[in-house]
C-alpha positions as CSV (number, residue, x, y, z in Angstrom):
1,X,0.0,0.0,0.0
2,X,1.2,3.2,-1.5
3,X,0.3,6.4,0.8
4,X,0.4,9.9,-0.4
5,X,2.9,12.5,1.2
6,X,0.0,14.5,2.5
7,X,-1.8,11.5,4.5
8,X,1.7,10.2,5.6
9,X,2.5,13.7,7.1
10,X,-0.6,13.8,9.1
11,X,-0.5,10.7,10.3
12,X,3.1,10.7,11.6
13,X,2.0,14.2,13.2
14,X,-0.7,12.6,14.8
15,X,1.2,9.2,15.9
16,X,3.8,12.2,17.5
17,X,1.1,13.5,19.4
18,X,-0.5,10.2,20.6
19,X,3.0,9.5,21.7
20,X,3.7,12.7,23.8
21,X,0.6,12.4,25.5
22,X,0.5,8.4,26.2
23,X,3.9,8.4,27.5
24,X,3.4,11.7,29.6
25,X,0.7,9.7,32.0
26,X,2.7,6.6,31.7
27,X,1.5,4.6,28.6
28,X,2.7,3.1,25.1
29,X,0.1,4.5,23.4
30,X,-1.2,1.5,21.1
31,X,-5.0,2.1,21.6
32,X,-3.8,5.9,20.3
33,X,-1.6,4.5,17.5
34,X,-4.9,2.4,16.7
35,X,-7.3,5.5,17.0
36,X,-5.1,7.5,14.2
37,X,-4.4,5.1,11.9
38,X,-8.0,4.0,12.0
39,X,-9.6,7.6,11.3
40,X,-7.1,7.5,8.2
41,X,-8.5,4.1,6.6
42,X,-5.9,2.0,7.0
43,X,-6.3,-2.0,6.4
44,X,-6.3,-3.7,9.9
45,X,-3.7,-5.9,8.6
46,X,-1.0,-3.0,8.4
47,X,-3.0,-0.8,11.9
48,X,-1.8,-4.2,14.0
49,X,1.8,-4.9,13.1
50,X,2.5,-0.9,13.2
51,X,0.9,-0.2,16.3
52,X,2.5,-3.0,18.2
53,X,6.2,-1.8,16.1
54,X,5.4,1.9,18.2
55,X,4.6,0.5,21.4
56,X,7.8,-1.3,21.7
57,X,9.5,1.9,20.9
58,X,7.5,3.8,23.6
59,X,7.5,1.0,25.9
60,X,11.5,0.9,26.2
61,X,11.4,4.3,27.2
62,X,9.1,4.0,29.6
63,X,10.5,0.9,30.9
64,X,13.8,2.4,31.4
65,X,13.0,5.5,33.0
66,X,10.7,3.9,35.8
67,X,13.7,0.9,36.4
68,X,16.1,3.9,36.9
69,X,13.7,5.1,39.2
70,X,13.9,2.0,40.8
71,X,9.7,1.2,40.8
72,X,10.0,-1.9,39.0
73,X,9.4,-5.0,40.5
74,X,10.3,-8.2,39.0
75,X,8.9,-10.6,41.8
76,X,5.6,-9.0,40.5
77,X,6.5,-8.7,36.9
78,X,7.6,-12.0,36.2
79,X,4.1,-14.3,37.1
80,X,1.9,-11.9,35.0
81,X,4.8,-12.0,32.1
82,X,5.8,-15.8,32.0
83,X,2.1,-16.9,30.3
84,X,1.7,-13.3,28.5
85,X,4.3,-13.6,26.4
86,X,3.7,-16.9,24.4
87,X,0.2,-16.2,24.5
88,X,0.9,-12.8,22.7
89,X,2.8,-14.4,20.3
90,X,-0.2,-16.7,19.5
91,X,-2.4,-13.6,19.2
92,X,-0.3,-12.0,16.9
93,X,-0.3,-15.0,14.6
94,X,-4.0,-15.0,14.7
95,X,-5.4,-12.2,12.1
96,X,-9.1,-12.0,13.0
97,X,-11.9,-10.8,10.1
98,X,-11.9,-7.0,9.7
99,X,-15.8,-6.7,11.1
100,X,-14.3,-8.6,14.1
101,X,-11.1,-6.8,14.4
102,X,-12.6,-3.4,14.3
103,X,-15.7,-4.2,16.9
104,X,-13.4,-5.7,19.3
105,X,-10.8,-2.9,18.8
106,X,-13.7,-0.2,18.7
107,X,-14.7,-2.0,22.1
108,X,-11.0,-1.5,23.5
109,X,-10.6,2.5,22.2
110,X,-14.3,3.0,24.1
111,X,-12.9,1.6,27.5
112,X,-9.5,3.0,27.0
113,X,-11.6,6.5,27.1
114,X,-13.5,5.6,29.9
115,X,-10.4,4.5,32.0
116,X,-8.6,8.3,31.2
117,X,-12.1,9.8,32.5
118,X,-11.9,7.8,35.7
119,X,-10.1,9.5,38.8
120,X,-7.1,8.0,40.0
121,X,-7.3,6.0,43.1
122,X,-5.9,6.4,46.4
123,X,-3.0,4.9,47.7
124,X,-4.3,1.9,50.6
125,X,-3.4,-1.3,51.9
126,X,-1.0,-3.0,49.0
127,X,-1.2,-7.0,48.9
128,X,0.7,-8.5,46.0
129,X,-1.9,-11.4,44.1
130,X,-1.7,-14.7,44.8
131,X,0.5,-16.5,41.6
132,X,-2.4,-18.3,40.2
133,X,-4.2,-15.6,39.2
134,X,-1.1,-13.3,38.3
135,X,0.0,-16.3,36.2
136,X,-4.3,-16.4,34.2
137,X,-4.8,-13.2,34.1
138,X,-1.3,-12.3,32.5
139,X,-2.3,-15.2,29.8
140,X,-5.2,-13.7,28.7
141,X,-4.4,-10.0,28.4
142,X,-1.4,-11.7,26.4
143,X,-3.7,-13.3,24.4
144,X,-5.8,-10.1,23.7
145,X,-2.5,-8.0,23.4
146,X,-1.2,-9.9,20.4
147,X,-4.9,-9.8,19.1
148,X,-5.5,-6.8,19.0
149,X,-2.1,-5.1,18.6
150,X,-1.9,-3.6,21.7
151,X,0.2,-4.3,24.4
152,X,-2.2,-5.2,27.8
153,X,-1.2,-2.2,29.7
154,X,-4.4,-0.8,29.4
155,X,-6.1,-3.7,31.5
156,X,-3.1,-4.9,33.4
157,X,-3.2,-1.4,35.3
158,X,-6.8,-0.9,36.1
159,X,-6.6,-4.5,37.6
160,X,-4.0,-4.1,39.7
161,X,-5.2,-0.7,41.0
162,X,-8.8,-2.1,41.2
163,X,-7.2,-5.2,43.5
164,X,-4.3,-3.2,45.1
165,X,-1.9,-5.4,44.1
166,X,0.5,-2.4,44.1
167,X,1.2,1.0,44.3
168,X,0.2,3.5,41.4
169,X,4.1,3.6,40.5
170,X,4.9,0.2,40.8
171,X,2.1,-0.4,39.2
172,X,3.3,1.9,36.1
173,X,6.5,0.3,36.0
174,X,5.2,-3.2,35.6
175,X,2.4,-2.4,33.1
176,X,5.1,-0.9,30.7
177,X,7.5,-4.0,30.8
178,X,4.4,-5.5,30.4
179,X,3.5,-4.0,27.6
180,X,7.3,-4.4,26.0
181,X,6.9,-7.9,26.2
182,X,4.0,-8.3,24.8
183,X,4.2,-6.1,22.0
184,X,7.9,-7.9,20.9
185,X,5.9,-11.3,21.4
186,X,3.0,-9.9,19.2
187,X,5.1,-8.5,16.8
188,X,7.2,-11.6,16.1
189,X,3.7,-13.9,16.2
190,X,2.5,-11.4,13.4
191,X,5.4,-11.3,11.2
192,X,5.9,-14.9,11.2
193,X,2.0,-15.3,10.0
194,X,1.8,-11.8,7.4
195,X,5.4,-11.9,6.9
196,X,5.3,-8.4,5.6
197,X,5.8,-5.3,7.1
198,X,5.0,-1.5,5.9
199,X,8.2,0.2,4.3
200,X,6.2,3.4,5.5
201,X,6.9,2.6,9.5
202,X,10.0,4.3,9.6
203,X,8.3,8.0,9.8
204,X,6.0,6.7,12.1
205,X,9.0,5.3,14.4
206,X,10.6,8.4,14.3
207,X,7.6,10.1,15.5
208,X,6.8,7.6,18.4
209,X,10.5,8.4,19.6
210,X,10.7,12.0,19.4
211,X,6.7,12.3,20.7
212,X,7.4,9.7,23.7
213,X,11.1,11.0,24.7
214,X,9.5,14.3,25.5
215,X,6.3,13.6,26.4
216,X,7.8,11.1,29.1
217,X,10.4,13.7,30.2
218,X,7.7,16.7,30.7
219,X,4.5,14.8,31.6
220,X,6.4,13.8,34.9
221,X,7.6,17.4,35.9
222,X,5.2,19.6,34.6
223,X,1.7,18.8,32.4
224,X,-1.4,18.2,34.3
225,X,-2.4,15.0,33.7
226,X,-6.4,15.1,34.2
227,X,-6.5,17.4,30.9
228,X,-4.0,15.1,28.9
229,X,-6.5,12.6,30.2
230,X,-9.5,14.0,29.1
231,X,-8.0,15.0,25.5
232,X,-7.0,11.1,24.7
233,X,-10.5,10.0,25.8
234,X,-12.2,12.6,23.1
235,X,-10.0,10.8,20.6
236,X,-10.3,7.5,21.7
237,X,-14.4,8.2,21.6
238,X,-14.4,9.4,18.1
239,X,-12.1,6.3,16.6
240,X,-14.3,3.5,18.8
241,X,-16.9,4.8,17.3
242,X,-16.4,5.1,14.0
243,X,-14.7,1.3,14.3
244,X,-17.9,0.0,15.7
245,X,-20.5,1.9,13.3
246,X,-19.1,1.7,10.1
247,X,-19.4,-1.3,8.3
């Protein structure tokens, strides 16, 4: 698929902004990269292995600035990763219908918005979850990672803030190796079923990078995050709707 200058230009603009503001509150920005990319038309088959490309970009900086920061916790990492990971692969090999693919993604973008719009909650008693249930419930958001081309954060942190299975920056730290994981095993399940990959990434890439670098850097010293927030879930509305209603 040949795109014209114009569209490309726009669309790495926008994947620059998804970027800054994603990685200023502590995401990848996948169900962003998805939002964009779907509000330009492009096939499913190109919106999954590009979004999931993105996230690992964004995701390694994430990563890396809250392990230097000395939130990450591998003793809770490692149960919800172990399953995750070959299950994304396997949803990454899997390319679902388009109908299916954009309802199930429109249904993801519409509680992505709806998790932005919801306060934060307060810090209380922290009890780390029992392995069983780290170990199922990393499986299937793995599975629906490498489905959908995103990378689980989006579910893994509501869970564990829901259950208290951590603090809000511990809990940030493991959703975004989380999400590196998953998008790499994603990635490589997709490739090895499409076997192709857009030429046209590259802009994109270079967009992610420059967007999440700063939005990372200033979204953790300066930008109010309730308004950053509120402006994804606007754009994450829009796209999950127009996924879901169009046929």
């Amino acid at each position: 698929m040949e795109m014209p200058i114009q569209d490309l230009s726009l669309l790495s603009i926008g994947i620059l902004i998804v970027a800054f503001l994603y990685s200023s509150v502590g995401h990848a920005g996948a169900s962003g990269y998805i939002a964009v990319m779907s509000l330009f038309g492009l096939p499913p088959v190109m919106i999954k292995p590009i979004a999931l490309a993105l996230n690992i970009l964004v995701a390694c900086i994430t990563s890396w600035q809250f392990w230097r920061s000395r939130h990450f916790s591998w003793r809770l990492f490692w149960p919800f990763a172990v399953l995750a990971i070959p299950c994304a692969f396997l949803g990454g090999y899997v390319n679902l219908p388009t109908q299916v693919f954009k309802v199930i993604v429109g249904v993801i973008l519409l509680f992505s918005a709806v998790r932005f719009l919801m306060p934060s909650k307060q810090e209380s008693v922290i009890q780390e979850p029992k392995r069983s249930i780290a170990l199922s419930s990393g499986a299937a958001l793995g599975l629906l990672a490498g489905l959908t081309g995103t990378g689980g954060g989006i579910f893994l942190t509501p869970l564990m803030l829901l259950k208290q299975w951590a603090t809000v920056k511990s809990t940030a730290a493991v959703s975004a190796m989380f999400i590196l994981v998953n998008s790499v095993a994603g990635l490589l399940g997709n490739l090895s079923s499409s076997r192709s990959f857009p030429s046209f990434t590259i802009f994109f890439a270079i967009s992610a990078i420059l967007g999440g670098s700063l939005g990372s850097f200033l979204g953790s010293h300066r930008f109010d995050p309730l308004l950053i927030k509120r402006l994804l879930a606007c754009v994450l509305t829009i796209a999950g709707l127009k996924l879901i209603l169009t046929p």
